[in-house]
MDAnalysis code that builds the backbone (N, CA, C; Angstrom):
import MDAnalysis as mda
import numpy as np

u = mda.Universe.empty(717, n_residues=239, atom_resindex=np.repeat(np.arange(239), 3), trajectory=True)
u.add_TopologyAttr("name", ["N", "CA", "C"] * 239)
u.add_TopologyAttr("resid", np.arange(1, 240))
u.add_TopologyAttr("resname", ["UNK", "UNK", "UNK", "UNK", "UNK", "UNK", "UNK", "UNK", "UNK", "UNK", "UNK", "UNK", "UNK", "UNK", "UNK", "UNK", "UNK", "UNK", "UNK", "UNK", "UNK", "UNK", "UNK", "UNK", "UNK", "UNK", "UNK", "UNK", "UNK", "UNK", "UNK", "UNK", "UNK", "UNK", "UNK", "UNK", "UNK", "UNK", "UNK", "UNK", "UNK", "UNK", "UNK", "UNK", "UNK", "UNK", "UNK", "UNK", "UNK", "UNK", "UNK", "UNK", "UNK", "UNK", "UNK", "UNK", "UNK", "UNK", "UNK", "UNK", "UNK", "UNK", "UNK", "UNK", "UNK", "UNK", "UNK", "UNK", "UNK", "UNK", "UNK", "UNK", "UNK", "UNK", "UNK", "UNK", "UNK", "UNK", "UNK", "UNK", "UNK", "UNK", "UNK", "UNK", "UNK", "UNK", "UNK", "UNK", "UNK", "UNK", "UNK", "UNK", "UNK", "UNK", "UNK", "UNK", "UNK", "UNK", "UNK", "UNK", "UNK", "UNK", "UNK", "UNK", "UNK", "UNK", "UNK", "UNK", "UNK", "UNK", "UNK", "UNK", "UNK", "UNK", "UNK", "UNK", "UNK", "UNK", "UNK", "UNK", "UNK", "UNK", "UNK", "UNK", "UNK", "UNK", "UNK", "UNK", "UNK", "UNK", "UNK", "UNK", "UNK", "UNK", "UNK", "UNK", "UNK", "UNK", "UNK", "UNK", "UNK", "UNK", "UNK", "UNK", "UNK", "UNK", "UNK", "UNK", "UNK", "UNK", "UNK", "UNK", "UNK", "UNK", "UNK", "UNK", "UNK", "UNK", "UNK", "UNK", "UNK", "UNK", "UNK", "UNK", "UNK", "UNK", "UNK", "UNK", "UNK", "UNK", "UNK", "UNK", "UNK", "UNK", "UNK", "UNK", "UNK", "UNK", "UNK", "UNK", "UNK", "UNK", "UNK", "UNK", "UNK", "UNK", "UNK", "UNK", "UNK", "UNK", "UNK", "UNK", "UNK", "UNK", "UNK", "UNK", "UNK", "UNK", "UNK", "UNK", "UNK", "UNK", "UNK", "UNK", "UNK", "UNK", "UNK", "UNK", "UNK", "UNK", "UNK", "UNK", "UNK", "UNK", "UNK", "UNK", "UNK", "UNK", "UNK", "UNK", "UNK", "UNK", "UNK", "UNK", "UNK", "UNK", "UNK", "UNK", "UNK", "UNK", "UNK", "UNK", "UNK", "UNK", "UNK", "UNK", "UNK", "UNK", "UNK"])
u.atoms.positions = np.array([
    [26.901, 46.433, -80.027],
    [27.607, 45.422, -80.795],
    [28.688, 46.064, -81.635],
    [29.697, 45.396, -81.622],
    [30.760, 45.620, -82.502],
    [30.319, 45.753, -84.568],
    [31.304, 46.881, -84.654],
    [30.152, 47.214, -86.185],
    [30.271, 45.957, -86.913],
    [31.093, 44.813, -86.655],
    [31.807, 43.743, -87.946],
    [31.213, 42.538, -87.108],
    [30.718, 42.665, -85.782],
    [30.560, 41.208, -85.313],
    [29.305, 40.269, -86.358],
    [29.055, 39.350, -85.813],
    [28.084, 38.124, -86.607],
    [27.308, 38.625, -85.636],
    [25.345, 38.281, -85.865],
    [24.740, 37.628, -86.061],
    [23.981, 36.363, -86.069],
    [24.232, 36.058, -84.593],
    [23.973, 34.240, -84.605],
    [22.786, 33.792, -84.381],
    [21.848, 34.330, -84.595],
    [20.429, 33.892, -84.440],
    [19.684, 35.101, -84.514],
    [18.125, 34.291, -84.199],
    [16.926, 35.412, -84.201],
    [16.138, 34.584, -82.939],
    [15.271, 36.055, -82.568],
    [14.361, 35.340, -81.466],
    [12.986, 35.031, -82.409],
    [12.540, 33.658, -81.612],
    [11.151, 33.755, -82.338],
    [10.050, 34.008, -81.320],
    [9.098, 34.380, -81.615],
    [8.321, 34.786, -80.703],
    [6.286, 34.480, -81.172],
    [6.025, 33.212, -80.678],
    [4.672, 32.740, -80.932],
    [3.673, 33.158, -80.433],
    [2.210, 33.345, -80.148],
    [1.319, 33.349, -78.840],
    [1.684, 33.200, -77.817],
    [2.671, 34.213, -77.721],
    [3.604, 35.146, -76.481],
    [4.316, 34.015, -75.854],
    [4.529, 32.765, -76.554],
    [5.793, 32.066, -75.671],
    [7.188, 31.893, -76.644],
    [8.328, 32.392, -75.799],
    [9.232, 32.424, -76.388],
    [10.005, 31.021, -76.888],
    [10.722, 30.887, -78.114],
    [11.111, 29.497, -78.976],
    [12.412, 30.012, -78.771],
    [12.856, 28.399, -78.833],
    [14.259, 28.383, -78.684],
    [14.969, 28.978, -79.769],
    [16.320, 29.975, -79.478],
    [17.422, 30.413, -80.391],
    [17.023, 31.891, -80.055],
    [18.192, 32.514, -80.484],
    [18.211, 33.927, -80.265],
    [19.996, 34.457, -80.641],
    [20.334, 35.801, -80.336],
    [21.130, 36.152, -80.373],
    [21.696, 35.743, -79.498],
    [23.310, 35.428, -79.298],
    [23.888, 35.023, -78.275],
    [25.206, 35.377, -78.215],
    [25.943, 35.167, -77.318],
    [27.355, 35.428, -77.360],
    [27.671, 37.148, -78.128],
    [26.796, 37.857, -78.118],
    [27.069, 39.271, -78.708],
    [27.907, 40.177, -77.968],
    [28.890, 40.787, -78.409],
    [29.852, 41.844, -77.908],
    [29.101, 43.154, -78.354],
    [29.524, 44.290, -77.332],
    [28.924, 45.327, -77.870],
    [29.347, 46.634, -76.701],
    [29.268, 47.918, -77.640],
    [30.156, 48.736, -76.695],
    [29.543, 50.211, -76.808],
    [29.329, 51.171, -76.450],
    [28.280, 51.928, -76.370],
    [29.418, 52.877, -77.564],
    [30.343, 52.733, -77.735],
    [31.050, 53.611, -78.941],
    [30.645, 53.530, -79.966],
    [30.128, 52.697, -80.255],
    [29.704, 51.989, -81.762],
    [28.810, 53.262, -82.099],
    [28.913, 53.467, -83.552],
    [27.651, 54.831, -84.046],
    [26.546, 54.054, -84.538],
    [25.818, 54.820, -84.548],
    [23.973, 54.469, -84.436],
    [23.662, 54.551, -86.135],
    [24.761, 55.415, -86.950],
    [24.699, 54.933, -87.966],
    [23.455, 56.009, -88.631],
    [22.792, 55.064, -89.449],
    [21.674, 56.178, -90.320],
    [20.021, 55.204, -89.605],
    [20.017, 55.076, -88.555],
    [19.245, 54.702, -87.912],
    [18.019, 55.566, -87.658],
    [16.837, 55.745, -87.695],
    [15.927, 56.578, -87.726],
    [15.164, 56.520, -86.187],
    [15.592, 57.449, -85.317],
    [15.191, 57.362, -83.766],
    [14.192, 58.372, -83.877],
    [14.028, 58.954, -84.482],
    [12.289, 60.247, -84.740],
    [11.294, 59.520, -84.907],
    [11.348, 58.098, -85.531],
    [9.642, 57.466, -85.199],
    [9.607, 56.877, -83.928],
    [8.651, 56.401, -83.566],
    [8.607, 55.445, -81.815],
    [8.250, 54.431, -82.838],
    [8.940, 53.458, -82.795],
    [8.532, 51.896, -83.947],
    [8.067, 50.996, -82.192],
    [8.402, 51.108, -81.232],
    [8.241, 50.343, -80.086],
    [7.127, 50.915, -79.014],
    [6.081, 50.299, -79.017],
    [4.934, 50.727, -77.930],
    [5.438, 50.493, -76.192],
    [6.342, 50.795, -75.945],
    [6.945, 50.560, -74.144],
    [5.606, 50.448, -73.482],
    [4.742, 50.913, -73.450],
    [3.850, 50.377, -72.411],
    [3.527, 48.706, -72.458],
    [3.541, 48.041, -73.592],
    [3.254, 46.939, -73.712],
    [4.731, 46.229, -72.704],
    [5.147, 46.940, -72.774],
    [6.502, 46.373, -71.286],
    [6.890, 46.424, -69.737],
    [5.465, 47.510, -69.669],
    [5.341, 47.457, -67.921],
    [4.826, 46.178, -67.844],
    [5.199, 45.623, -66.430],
    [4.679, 44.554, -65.391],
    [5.270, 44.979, -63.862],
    [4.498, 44.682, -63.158],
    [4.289, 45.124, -61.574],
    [5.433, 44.806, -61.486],
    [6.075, 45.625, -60.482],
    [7.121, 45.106, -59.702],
    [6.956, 45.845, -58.232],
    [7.482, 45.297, -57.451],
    [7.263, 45.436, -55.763],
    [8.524, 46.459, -55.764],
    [7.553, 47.449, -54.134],
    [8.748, 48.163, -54.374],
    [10.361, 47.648, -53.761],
    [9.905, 46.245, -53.167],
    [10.923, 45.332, -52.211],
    [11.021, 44.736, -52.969],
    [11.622, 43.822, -53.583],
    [11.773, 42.188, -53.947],
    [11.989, 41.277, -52.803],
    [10.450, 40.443, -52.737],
    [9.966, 39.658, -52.201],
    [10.265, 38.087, -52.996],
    [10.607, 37.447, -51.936],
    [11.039, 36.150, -52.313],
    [9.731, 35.091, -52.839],
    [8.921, 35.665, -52.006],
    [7.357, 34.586, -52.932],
    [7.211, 35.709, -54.384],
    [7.267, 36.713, -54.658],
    [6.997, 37.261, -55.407],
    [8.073, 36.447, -56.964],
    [9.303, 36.357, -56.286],
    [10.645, 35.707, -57.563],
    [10.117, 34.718, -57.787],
    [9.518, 33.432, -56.709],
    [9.567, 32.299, -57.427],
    [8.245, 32.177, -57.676],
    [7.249, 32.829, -57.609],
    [5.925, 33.024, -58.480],
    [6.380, 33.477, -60.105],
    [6.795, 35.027, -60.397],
    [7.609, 35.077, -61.111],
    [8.168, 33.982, -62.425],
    [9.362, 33.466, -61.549],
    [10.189, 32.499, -61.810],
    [8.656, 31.093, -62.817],
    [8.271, 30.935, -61.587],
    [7.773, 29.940, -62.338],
    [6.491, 30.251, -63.769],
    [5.903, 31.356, -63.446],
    [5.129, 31.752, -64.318],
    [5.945, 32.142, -65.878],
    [7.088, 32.973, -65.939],
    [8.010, 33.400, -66.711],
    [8.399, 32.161, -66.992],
    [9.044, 31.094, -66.376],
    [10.147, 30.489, -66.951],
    [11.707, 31.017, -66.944],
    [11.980, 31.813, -65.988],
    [12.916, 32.227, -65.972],
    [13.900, 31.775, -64.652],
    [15.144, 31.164, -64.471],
    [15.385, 31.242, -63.363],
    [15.414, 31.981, -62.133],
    [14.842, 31.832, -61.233],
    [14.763, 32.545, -60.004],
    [15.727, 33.430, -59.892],
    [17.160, 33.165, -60.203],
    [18.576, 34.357, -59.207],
    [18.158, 35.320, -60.313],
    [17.524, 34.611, -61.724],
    [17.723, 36.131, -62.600],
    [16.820, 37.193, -62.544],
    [15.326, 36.179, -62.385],
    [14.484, 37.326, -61.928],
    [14.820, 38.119, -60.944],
    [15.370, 37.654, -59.737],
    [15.750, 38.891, -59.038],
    [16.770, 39.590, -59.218],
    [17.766, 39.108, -59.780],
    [18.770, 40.139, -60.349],
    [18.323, 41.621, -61.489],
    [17.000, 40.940, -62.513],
    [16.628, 41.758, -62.974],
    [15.694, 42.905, -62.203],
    [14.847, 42.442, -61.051],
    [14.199, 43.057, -60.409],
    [14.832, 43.998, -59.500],
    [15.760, 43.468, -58.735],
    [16.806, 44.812, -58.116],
    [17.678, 45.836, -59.010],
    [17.823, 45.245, -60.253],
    [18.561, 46.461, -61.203],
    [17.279, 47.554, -61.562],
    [16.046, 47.107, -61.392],
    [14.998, 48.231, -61.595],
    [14.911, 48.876, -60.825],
    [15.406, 48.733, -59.709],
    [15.060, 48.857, -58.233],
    [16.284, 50.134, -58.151],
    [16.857, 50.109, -58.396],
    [18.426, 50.644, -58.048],
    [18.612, 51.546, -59.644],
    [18.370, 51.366, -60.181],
    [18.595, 52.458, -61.825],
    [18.405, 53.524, -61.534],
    [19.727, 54.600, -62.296],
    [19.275, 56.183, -61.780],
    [18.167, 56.405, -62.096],
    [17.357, 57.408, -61.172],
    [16.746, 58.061, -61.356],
    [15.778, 58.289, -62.701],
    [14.555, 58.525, -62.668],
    [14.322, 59.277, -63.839],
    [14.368, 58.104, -65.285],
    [15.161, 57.611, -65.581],
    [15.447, 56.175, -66.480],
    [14.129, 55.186, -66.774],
    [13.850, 55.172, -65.510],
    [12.567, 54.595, -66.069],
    [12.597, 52.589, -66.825],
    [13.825, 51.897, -66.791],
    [13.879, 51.055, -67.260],
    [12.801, 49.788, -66.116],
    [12.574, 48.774, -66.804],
    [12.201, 47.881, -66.316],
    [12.703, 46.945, -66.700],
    [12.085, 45.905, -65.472],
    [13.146, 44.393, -65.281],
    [12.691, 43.791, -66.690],
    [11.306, 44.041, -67.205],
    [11.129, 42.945, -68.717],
    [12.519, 43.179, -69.322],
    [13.036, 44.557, -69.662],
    [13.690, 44.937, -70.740],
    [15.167, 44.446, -70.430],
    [15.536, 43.987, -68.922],
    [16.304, 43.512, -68.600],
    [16.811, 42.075, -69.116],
    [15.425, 41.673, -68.633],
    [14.909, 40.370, -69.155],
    [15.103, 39.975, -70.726],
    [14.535, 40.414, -71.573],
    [14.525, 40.516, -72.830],
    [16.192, 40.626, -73.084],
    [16.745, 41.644, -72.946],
    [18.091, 41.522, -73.147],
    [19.219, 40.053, -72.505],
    [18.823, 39.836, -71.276],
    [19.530, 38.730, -71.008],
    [19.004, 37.033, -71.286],
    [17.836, 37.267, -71.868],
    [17.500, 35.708, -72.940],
    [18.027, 36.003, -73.692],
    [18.331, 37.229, -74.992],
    [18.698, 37.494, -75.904],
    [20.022, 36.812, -76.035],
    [21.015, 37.317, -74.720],
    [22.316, 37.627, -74.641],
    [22.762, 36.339, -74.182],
    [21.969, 35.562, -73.294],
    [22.384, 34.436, -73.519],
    [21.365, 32.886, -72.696],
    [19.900, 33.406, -72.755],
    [19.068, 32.494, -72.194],
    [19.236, 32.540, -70.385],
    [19.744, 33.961, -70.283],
    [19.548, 34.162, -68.315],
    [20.569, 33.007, -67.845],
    [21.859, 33.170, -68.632],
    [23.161, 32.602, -67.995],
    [22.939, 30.776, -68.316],
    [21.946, 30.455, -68.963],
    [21.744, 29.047, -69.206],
    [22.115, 28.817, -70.510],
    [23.339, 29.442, -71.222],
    [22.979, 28.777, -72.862],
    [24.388, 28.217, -72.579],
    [23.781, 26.720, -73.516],
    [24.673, 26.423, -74.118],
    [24.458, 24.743, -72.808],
    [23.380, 24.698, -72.148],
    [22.974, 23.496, -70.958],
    [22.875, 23.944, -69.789],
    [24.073, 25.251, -69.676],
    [24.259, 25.802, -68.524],
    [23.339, 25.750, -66.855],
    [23.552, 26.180, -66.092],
    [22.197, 25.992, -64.845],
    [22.611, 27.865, -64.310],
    [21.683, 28.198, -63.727],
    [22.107, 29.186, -63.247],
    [22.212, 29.265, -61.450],
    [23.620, 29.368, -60.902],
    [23.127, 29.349, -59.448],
    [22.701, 30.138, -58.817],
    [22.424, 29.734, -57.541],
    [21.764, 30.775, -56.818],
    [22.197, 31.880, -56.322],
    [24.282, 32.008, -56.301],
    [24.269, 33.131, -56.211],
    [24.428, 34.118, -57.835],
    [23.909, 33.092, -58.990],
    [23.983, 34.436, -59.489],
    [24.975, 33.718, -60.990],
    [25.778, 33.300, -60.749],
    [26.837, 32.599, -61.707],
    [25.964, 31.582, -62.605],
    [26.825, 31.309, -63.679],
    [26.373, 30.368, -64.728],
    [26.958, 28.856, -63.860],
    [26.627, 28.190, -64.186],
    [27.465, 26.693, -64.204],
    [28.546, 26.674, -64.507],
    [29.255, 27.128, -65.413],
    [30.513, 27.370, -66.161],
    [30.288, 29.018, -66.206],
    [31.311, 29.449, -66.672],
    [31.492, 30.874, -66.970],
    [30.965, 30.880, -68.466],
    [30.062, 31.956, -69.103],
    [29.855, 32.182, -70.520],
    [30.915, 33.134, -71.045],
    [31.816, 32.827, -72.180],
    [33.004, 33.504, -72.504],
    [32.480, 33.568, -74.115],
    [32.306, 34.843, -75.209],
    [32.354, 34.857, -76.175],
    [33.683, 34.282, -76.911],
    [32.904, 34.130, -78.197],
    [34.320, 34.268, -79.055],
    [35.538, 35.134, -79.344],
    [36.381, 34.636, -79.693],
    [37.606, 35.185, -79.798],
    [37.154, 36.457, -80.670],
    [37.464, 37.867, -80.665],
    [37.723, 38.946, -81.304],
    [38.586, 38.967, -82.009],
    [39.183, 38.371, -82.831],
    [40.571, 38.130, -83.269],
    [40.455, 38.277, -84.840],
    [39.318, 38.701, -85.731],
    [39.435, 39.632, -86.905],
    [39.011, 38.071, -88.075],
    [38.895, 37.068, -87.102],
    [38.217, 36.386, -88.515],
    [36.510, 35.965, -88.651],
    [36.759, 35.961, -90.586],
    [35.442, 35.882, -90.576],
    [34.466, 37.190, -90.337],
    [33.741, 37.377, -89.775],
    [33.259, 38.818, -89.498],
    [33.177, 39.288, -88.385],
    [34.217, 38.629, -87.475],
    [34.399, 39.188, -85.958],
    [35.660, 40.096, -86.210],
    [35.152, 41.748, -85.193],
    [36.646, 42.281, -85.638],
    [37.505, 41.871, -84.895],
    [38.879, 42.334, -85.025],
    [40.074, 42.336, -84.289],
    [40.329, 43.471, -83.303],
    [40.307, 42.559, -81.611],
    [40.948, 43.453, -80.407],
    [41.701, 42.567, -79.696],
    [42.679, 43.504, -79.608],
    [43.756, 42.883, -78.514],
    [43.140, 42.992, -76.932],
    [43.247, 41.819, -76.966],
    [43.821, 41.496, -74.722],
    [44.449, 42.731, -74.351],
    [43.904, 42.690, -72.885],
    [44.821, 43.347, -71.921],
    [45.439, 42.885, -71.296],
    [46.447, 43.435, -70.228],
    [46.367, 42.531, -68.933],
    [45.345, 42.405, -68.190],
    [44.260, 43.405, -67.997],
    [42.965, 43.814, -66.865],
    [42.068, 42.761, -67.973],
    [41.861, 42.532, -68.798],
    [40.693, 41.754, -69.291],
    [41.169, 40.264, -69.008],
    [42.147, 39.649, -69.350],
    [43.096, 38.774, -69.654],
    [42.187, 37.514, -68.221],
    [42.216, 38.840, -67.084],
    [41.906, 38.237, -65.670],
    [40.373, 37.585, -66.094],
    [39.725, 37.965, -67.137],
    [38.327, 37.841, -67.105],
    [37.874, 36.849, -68.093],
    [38.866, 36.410, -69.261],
    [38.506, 35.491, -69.657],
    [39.546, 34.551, -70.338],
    [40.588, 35.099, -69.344],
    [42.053, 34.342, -69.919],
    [42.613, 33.713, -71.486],
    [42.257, 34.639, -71.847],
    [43.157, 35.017, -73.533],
    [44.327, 35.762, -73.644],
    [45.444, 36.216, -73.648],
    [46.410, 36.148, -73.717],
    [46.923, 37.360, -74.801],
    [45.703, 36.835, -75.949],
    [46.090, 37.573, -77.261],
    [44.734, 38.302, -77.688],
    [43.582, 37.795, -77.482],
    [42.682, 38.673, -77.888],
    [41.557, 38.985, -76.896],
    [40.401, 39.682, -77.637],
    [39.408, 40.178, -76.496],
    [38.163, 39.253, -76.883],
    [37.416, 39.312, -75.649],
    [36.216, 38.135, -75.769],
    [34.759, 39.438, -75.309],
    [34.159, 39.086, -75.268],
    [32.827, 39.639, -74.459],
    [32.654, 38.558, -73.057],
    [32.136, 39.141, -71.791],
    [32.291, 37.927, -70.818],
    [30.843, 38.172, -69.992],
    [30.264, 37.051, -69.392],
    [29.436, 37.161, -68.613],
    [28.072, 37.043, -69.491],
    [27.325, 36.931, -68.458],
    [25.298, 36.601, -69.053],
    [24.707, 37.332, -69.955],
    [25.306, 38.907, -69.836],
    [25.100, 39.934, -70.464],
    [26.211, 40.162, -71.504],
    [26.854, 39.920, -71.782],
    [28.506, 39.980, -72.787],
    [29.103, 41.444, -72.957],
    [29.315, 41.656, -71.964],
    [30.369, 42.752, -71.660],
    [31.547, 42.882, -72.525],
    [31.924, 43.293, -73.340],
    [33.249, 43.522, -73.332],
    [33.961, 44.154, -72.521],
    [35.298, 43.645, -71.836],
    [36.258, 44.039, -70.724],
    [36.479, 45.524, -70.590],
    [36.340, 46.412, -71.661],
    [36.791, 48.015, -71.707],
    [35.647, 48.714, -71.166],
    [34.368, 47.743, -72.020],
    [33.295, 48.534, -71.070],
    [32.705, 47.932, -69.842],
    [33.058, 46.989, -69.302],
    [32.217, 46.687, -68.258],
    [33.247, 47.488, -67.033],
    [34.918, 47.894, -67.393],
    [35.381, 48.737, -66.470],
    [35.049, 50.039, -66.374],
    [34.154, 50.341, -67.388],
    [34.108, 51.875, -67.715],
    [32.305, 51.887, -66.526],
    [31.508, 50.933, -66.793],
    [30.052, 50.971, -66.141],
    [29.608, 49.690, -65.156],
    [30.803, 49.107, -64.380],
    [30.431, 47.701, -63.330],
    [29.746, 48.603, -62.595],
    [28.891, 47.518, -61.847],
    [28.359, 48.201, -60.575],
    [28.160, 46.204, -60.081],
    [27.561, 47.135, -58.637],
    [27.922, 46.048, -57.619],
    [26.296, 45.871, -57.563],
    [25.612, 44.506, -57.925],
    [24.210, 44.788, -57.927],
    [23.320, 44.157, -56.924],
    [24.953, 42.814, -55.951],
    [24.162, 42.651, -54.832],
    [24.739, 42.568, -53.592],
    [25.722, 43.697, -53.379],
    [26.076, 44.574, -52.424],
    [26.858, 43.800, -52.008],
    [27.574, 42.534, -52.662],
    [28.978, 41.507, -51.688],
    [30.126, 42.565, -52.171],
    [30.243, 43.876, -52.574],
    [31.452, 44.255, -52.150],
    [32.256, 44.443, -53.504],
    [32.147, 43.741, -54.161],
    [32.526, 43.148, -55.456],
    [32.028, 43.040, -56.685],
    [32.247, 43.700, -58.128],
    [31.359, 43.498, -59.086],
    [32.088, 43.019, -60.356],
    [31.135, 41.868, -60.842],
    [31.467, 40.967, -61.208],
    [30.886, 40.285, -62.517],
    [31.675, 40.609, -63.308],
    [31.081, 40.673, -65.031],
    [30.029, 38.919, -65.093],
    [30.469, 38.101, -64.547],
    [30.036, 36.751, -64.639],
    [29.138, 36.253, -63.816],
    [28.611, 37.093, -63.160],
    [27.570, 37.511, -61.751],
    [25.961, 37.941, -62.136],
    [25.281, 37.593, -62.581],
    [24.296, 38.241, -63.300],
    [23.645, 39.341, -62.579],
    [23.708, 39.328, -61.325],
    [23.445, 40.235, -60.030],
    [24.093, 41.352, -60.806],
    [25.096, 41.725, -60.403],
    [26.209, 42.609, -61.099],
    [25.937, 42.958, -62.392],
    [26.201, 42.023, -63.399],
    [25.657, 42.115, -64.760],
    [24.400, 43.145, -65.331],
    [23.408, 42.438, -64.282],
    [22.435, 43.217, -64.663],
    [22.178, 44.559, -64.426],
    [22.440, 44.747, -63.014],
    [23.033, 46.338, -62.454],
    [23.004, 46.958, -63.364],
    [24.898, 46.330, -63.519],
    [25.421, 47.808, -64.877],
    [24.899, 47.498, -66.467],
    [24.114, 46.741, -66.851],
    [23.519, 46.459, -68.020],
    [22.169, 47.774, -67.730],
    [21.417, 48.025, -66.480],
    [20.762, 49.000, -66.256],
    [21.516, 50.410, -66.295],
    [22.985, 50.570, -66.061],
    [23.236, 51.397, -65.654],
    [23.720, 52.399, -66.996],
    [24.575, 50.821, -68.183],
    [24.715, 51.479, -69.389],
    [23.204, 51.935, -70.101],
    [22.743, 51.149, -69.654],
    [20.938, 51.546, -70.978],
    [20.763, 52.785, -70.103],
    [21.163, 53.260, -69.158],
    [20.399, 54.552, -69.022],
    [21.219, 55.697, -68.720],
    [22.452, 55.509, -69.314],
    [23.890, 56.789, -69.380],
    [23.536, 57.950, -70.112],
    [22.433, 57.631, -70.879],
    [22.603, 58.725, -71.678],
    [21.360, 60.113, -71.401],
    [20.526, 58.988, -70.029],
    [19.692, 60.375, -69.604],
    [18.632, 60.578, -70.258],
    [17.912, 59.357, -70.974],
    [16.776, 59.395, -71.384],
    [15.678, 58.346, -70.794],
    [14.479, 59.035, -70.854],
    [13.437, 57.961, -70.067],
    [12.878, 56.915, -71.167],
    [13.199, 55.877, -70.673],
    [13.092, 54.781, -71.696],
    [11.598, 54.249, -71.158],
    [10.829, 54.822, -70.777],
    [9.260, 54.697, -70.558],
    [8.340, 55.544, -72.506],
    [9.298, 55.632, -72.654],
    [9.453, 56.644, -74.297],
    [9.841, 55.627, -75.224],
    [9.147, 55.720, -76.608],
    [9.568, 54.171, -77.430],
    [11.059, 54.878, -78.323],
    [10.899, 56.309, -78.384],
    [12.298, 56.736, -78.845],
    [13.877, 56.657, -77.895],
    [13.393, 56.538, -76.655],
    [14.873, 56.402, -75.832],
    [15.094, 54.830, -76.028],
    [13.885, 54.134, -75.900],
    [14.246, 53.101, -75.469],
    [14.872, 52.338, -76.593],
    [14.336, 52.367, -77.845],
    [14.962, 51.665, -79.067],
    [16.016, 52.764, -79.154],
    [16.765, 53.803, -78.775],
    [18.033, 54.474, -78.506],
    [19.128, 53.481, -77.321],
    [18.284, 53.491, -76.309],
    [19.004, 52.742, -75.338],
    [19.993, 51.378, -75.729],
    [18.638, 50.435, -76.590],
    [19.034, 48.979, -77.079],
    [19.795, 49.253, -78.649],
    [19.631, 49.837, -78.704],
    [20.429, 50.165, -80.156],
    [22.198, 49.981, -79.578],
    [22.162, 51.005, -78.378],
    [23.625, 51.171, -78.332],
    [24.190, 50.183, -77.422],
    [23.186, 49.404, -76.760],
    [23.719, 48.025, -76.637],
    [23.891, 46.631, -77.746],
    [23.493, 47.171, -78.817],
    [23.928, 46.216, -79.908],
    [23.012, 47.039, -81.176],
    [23.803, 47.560, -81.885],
    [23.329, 48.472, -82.826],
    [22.712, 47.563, -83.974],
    [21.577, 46.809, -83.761],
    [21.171, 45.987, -84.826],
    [19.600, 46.238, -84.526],
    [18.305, 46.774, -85.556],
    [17.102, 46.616, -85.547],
    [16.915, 45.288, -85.045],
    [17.374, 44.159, -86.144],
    [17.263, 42.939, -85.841],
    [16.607, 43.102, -84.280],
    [18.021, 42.821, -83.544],
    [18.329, 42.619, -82.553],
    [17.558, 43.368, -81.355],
    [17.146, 44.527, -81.716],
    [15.986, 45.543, -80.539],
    [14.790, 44.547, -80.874],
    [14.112, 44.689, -82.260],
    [12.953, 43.390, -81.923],
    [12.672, 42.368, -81.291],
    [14.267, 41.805, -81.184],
    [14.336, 40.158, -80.621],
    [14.112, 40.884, -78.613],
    [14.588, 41.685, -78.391],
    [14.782, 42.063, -77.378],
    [13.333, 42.561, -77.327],
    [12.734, 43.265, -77.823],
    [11.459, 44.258, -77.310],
    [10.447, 43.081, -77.131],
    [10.182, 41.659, -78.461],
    [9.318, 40.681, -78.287],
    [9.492, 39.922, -77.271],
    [10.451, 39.494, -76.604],
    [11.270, 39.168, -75.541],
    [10.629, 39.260, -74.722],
    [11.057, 40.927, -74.010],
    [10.443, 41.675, -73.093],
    [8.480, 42.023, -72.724],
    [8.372, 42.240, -74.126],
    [6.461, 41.759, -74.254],
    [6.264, 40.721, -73.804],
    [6.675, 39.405, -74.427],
    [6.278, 37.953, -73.743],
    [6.110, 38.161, -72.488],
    [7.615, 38.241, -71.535],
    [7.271, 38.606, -70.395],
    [6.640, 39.751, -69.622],
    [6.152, 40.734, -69.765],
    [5.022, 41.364, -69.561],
    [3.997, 40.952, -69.924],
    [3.736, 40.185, -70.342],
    [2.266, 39.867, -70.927],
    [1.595, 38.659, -69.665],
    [2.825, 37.896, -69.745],
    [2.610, 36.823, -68.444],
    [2.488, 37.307, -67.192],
    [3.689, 37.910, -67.027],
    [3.204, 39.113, -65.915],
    [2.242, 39.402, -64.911],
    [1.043, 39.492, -66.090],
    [0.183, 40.289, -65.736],
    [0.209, 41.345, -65.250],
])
């Protein structure tokens, strides 16, 4: 997250079913400093975040899944092939995927949205303007971003996961092999949302990488809780 952005919610999290609201629309860029953040304790138990996953993704397996979670089907498998495909060694799982993309924006459904089947929102999810008011900072448009969420003058965060345009050119990946990768694609999205949480070469099976990992996807405690309770819920259902 951007050091000046807002804040637009919290997750709540009951007898492991997740309540409506959360963080949403968040920009965030792995430059951001970590600040006086204390990564020497493990505050996060990661085992409470394994759940099975096949070493295929099986289509009775998504919409079992799907329906047990509550999650739309394209996302569970989008999250399940980014586990599938993460370098090496990383160690991430689809919960944490998961957890991050309710966070980020309810698995491409906020705001009424539907998610289709290949992958897209109903509409495109476009953050707010970056444009320095209030407590959002100020970034200028590109021409290369411009294509992604057609602003002219400033920068947005784009897609299920909220990319900002500088970094999703710096870490796209293609997550379901059409050739093409595609910030508004959750397929894609999720990929390189696996690919940034694990740049830095730590095994996030560890409660110190992993609250490292989510930190530098949005440098807010807040915000790793909303994500880690998230990710528990769904492991817990799991089974």
């Amino acid at each position: 997250m951007l050091p000046s952005l807002r804040l637009i919610g919290a997750l709540a999290v009951a007898l492991g079913v997740l309540a409506a609201g959360a963080f949403a629309l968040q920009a965030h860029d792995r430059n951001d400093r970590l600040g006086d953040a204390d990564l020497t304790m493990q505050r996060y138990v990661v085992s409470r975040l394994a759940a099975p996953t096949p070493a295929h993704v099986r289509e009775h397996w998504v919409q079992r899944l799907s329906r047990v979670e509550g999650i739309p089907a394209p996302a569970v498998r989008a999250y399940a092939r980014a586990q599938l495909t993460a370098p090496r060694g990383c160690g991430i799982g689809w919960t944490t995927l998961a957890g991050i993309g309710y966070v980020e924006s309810h698995h491409g459904t906020l705001g009424g949205r539907t998610l289709l089947a290949d992958g897209h929102s109903s509409s495109p999810i476009v953050g707010p303007a970056l444009d320095g008011t209030g407590d959002f900072a100020a970034i200028r448009s590109t021409p290369a971003s411009r294509a992604l969420h057609g602003d002219a003058v400033w920068e947005h965060a784009v897609g299920p996961m909220q990319f900002l345009p500088e970094t999703w050119s710096r870490y796209a990946t293609d997550g379901d092999g059409d050739g093409h990768a595609d910030a508004l694609d959750l397929d894609d999205a999720a990929a390189t949302a696996a690919r940034y949480l694990c740049a830095d070469g730590g095994d996030l099976r560890t409660g110190v990488a992993w609250e490292k990992a989510v930190l530098s996807y949005n440098h807010s405690e807040e915000y790793a809780d909303a994500v880690y309770a998230a990710a528990t819920a769904y492991a817990h259902r799991a089974g």
